[in-house]
C-alpha positions in Angstrom: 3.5 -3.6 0.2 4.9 -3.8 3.6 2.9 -5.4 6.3 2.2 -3.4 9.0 2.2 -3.5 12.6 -1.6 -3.7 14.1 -1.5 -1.1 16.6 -3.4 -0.4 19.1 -5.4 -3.6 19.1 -8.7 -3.0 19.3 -11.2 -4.8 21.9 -12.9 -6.9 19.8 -9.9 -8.2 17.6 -8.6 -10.0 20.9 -12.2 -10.4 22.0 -12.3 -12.3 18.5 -9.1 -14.6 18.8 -10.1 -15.8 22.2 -13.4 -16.9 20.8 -12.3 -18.7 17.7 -9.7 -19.9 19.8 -12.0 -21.7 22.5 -14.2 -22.6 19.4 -11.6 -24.6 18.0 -10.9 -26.5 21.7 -8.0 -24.7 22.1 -5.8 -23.9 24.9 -3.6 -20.6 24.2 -0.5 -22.9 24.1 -2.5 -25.3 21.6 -2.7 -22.5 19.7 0.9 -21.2 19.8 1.8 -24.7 18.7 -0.5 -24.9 15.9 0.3 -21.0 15.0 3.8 -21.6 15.4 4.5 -18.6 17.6 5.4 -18.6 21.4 2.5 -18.4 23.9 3.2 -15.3 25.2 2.5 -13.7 21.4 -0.8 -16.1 22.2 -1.7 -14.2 25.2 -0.3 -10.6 24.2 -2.7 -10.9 21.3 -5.6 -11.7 23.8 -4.6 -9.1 26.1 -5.1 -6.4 23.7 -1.6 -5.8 22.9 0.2 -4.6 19.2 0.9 -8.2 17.3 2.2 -7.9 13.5 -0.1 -8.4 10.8 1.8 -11.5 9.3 1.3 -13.0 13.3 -2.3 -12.4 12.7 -2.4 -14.0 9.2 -0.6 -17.1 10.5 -2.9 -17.4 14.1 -5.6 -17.2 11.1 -4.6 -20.0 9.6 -4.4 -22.2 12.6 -8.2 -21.1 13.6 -9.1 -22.2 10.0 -10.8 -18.7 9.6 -9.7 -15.3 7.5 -7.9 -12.8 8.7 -10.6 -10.5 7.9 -13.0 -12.7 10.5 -10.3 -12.6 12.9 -10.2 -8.5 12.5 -13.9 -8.1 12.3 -14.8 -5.1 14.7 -17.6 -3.4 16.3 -18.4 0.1 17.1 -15.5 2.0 18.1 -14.7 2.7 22.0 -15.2 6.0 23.0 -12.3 8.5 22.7 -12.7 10.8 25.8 -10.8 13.7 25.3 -8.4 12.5 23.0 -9.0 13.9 19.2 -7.7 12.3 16.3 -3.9 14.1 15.6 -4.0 14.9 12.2 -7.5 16.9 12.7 -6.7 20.1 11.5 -4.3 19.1 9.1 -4.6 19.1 5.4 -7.4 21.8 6.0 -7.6 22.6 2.1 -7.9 19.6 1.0 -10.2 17.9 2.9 -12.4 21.1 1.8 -12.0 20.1 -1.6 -12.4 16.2 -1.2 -15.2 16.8 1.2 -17.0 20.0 0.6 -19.8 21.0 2.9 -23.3 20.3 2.4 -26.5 22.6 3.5 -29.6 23.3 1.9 -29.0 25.9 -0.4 -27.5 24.8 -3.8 -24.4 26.5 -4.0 -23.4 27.5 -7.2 -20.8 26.0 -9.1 -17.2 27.9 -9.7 -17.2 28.5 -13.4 -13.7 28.8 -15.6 -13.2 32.8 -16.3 -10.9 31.6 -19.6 -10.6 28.6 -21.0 -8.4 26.0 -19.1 -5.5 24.8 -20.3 -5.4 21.4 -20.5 -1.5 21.0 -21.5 -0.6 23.1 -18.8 -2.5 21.6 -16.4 -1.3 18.4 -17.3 2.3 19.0 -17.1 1.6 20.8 -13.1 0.1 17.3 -12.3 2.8 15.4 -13.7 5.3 17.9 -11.8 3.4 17.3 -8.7 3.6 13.6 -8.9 7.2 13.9 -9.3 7.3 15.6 -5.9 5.8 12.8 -4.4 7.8 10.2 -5.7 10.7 12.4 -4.5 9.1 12.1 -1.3 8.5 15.9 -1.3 5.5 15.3 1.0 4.7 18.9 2.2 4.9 20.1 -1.3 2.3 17.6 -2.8 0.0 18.8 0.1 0.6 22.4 -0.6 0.0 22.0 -4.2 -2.9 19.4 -4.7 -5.9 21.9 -3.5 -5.5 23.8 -6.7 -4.9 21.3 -8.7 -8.3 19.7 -7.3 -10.0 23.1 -8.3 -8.1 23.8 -11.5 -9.1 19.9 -12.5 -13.1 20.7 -11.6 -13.5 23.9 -13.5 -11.3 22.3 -16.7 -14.4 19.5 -16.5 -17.6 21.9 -16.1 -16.0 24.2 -19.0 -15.8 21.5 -21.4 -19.0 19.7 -20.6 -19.2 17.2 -24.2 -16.9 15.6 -26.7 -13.2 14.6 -26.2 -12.1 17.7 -24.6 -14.2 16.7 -22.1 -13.3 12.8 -22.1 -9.1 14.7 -21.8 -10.5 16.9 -18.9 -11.8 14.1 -16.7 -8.7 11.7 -17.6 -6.5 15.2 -16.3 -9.3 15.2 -13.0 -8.6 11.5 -12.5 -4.7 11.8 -12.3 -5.1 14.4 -9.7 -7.3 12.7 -7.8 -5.1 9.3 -8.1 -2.3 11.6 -7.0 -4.3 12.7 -3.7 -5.2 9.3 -3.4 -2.1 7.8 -3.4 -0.5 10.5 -0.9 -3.0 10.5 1.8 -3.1 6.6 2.0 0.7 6.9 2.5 0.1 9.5 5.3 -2.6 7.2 7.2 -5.7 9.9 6.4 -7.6 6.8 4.9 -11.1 8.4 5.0 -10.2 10.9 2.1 -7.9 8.9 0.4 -10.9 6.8 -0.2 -12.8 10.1 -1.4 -10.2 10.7 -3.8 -9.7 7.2 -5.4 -13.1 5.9 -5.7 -13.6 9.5 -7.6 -10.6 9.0 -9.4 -12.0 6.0 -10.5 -15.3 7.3 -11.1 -13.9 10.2 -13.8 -11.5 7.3 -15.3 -14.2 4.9 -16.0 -16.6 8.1 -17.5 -13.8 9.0 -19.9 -13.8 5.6 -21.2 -10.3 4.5 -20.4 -10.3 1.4 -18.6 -6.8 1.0 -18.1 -6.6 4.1 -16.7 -9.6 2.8 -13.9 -8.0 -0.2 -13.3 -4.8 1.4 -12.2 -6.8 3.9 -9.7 -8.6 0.3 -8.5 -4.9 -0.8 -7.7 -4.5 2.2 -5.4 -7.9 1.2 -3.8 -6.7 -1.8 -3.0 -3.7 -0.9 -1.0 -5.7 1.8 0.8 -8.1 -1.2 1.6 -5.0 -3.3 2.4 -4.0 -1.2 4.9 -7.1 -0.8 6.3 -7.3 -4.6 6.9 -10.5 -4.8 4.5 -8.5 -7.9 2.9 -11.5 -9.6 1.6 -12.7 -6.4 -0.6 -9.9 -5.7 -1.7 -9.4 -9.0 -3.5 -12.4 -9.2 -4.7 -12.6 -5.8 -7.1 -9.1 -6.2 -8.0 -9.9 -9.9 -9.3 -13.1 -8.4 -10.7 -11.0 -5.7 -12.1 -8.6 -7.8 -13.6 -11.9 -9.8 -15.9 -12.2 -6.5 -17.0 -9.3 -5.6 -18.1 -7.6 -9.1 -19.9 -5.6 -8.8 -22.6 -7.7 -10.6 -25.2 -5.6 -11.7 -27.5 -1.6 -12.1 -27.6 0.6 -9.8 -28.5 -1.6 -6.7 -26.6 0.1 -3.5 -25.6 2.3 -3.7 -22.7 -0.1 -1.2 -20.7 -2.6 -4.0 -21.0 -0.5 -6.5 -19.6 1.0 -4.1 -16.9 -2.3 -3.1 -15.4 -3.6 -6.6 -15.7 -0.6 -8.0 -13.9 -0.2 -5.1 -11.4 -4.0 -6.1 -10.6 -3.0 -9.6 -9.7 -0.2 -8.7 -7.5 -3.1 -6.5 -5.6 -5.0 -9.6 -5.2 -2.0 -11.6 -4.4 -1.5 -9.4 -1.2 -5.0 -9.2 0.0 -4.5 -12.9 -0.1 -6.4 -13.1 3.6 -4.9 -16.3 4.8 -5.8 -18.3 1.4 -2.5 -19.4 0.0 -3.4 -21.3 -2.7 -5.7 -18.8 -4.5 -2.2 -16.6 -3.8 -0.2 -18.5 -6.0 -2.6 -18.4 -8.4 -2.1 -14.7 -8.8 1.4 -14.5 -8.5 1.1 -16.8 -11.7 -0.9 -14.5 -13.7 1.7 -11.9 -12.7 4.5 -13.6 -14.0 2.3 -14.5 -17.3 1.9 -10.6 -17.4 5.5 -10.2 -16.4 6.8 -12.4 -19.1 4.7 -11.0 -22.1 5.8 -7.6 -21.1 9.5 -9.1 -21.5 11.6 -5.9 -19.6 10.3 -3.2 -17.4 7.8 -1.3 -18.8 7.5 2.3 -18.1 3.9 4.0 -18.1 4.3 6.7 -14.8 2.1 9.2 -16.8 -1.2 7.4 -17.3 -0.9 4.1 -15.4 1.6 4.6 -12.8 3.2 1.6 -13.6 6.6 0.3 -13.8 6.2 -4.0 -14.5 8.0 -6.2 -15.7 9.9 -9.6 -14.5 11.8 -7.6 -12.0 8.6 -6.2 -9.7 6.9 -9.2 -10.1 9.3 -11.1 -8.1 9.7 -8.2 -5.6 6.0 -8.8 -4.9 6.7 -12.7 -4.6 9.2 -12.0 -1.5 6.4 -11.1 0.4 4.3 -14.1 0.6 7.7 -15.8 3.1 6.9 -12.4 4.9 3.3 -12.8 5.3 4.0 -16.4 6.3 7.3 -15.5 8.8 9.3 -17.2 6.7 12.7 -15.2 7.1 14.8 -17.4 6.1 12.9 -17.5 2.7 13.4 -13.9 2.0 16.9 -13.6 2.9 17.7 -16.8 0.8 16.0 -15.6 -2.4 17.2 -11.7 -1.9 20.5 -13.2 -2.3 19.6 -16.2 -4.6 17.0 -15.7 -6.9 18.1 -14.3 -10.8 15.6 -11.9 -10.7 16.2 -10.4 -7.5 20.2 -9.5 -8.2 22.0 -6.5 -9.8 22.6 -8.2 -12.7 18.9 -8.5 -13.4 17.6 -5.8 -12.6 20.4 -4.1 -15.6 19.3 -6.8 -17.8 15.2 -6.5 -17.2 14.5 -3.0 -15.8 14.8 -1.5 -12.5 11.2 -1.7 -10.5 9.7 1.9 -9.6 11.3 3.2 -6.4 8.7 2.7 -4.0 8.7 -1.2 -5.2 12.8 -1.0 -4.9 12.3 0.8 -1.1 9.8 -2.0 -0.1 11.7 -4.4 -0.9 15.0 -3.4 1.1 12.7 -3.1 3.9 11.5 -6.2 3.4 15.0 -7.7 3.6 15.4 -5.4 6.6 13.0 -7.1 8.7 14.4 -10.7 7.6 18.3 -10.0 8.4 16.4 -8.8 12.2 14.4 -12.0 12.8 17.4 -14.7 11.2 19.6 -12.8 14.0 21.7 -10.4 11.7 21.2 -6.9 13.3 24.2 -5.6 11.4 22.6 -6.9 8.3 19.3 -5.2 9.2 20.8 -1.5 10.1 22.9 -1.7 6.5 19.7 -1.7 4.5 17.6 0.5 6.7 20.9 3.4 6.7 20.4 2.6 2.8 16.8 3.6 2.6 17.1 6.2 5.2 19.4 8.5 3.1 17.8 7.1 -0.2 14.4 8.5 0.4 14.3 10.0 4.2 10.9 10.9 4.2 9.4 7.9 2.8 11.0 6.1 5.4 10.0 7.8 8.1 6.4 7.4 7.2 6.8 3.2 7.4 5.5 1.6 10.3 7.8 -1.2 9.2 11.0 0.5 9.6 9.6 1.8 12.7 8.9 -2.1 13.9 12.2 -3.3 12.7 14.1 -1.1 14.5 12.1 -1.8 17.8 13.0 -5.6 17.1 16.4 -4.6 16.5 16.2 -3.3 20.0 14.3 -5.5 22.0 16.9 -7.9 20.6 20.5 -6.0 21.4 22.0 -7.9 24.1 25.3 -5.2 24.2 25.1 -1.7 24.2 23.4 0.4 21.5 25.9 1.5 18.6 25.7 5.3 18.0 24.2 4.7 14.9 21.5 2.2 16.1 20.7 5.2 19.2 20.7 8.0 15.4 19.0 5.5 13.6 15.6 5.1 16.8 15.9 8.7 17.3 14.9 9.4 13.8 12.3 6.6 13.9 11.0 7.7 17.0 12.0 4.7 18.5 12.1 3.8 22.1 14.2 1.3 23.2 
């Protein structure tokens, strides 16, 4: 999980800095001190302007409150005549995640033939593939009727375990949904989706399967900035699904450890409980041994590998560059050799992380570095990349930074970022 950039920066948010800042006796350069950020980042914060979430984690710190207190809002300002882009898009499905409600019952659609559970199975699974292939319009086009095809499969077996398989099949189409419109920014039904993903999981009995749609939750409420729920249910969720005794399947492990990663990222400016997760990760990590595979159900790839990805970020929450450049290069884990020896870590994990490294190279003062492993991602997966605020940030620091004239591939690279320099 990338941090993102906080942009715009709402009213109170700055409204909210200022006051815990004068409630601590601050001046804003006391606080840039404390913070360890220049003054002006101080004052651009309190101005209203974009800041960085890791700058808002460490300005947390200093103010001895959460990041979620510092972030707490009010209502929203009023609009005017601006409407919210992505309005009409997605039509379809928003009908299906949201259908309308009047006061006549409407009558349920009903299966003509039996559904076919197989089938249906294998057009999910095809579907996901789009999306991990970064085949974004695709997954949109297809999702509405899987949605429906899901929904009639579970009113036409209403009992027994076809019905227990139908709701598993609903779930994984929902988790897709899920998954795809938190990674386009439509966060309102992404949430419909996954807490109904959840929902059907938990009915069919399959825990495992629930706990992985509570990961998804999480980094929906991650990028929300709901940090504080969204370590609570997946600490909660973890309880609930503990291996009890060693030796356990690796899916138990796997979903238990990807749990504690989630919680480990929401960690909301409490470091210590943060390490305490990362811990339980590598516990997981280790017991799973090599990278274990389970894309079908749990939509998990774990193992050693990933779990030391999702250590890097805690020196990028912090600012710590240095850190993350040192152990990218450094750390056993982290290097070619490892990752043959333990198990690659699913692509979007792999993408993260070069961006992570991305963003480090640009604040040690290694543009060069920085444009090498953002050209990598950018003809690895194009579209995935264009959809990350943090590649988006990263080049704008590359920018802001470039003393000299632009290369021609720094000028290609903001064009297709929609960058301005």
């Amino acid at each position: 999980m990338a941090l993102e950039v906080v942009n715009p920066m709402t009213t109170e948010l700055a409204d909210n800095v200022r006051k815990y800042r004068r409630r601590a006796g601050m001046s804003q350069e006391e606080l840039a001190h404390a913070a360890s950020v220049s003054p002006g980042t101080v004052r651009k914060v309190e101005q209203g302007g974009t800041v960085r979430m890791e700058t808002l984690h460490t300005l947390a710190r200093a103010l001895g409150v959460t990041t979620a207190e510092l972030m707490a809002s009010d209502a929203p300002e009023p609009i005017g005549r601006a409407e919210e882009p992505n309005r009409l898009n997605l039509i379809q499905l928003r009908a299906v995640l949201t259908p309308a409600v009047g006061l006549v019952d409407q009558d349920a659609e009903v299966a003509g033939e039996e559904p076919n559970l197989r089938t249906f199975s294998r057009a999910v699974r095809d579907a996901r593939e789009l999306y991990f292939s970064d085949s974004y319009k695709s997954v949109a086009a297809r999702l509405p009727s899987l949605l429906r095809d899901a929904s009639l499969a579970v009113a036409y077996y209403d009992r027994g375990d076809e019905h227990r398989q139908a709701l598993l099949a609903r779930a994984e189409a929902l988790r897709l949904a899920g998954t795809y419109l938190t990674q386009v920014r439509q966060y309102d039904i992404a949430y419909a989706a996954l807490s109904s993903a959840i929902a059907d999981a938990k009915r069919s009995g399959d825990m495992l399967a629930a706990g992985s749609g509570v990961g998804g939750m999480c980094w929906l409420l991650v990028r929300q900035g709901r940090l504080d729920e969204a370590e609570r249910i997946a600490a909660e969720s973890m309880d609930a699904v503990e291996p009890k005794i060693t030796g356990a399947e690796p899916d138990y492990y796997a979903v238990w450890g990807g749990l504690a990663m989630e919680a480990a990222a929401a960690l909301n400016n409490r470091p210590d409980e943060a390490k305490e997760y990362r811990k339980a990760a590598r516990v997981a990590a280790t017991a799973v041994g090599t990278a274990h595979r389970n894309l079908s159900r749990h939509w998990s790839v774990f193992g050693p590998v990933t779990a030391a990805l999702k250590a890097l970020e805690d020196s990028m929450v912090i600012g710590d560059a240095r850190a993350v450049v040192r152990k990218a290069d450094e750390e056993e884990a982290l290097s070619t050799r490892a990752w043959k020896r333990l198990g690659r870590p699913s692509t979007n994990d792999g993408n993260r992380f070069t961006l992570d490294v991305a963003r480090a190279h640009t604040r040690t003062g290694d543009p060069s570095a920085a444009m090498d492993e953002l050209t990598r991602l950018r003809d690895a997966a194009p579209e995935w990349f264009r959809h990350q605020n943090s590649a988006a940030e990263t080049m704008q620091e590359i920018l802001n930074k470039r003393k000299r004239t632009l290369t021609t591939e720094m000028r290609d690279m903001a064009a297709y970022l929609d960058v301005v320099g």
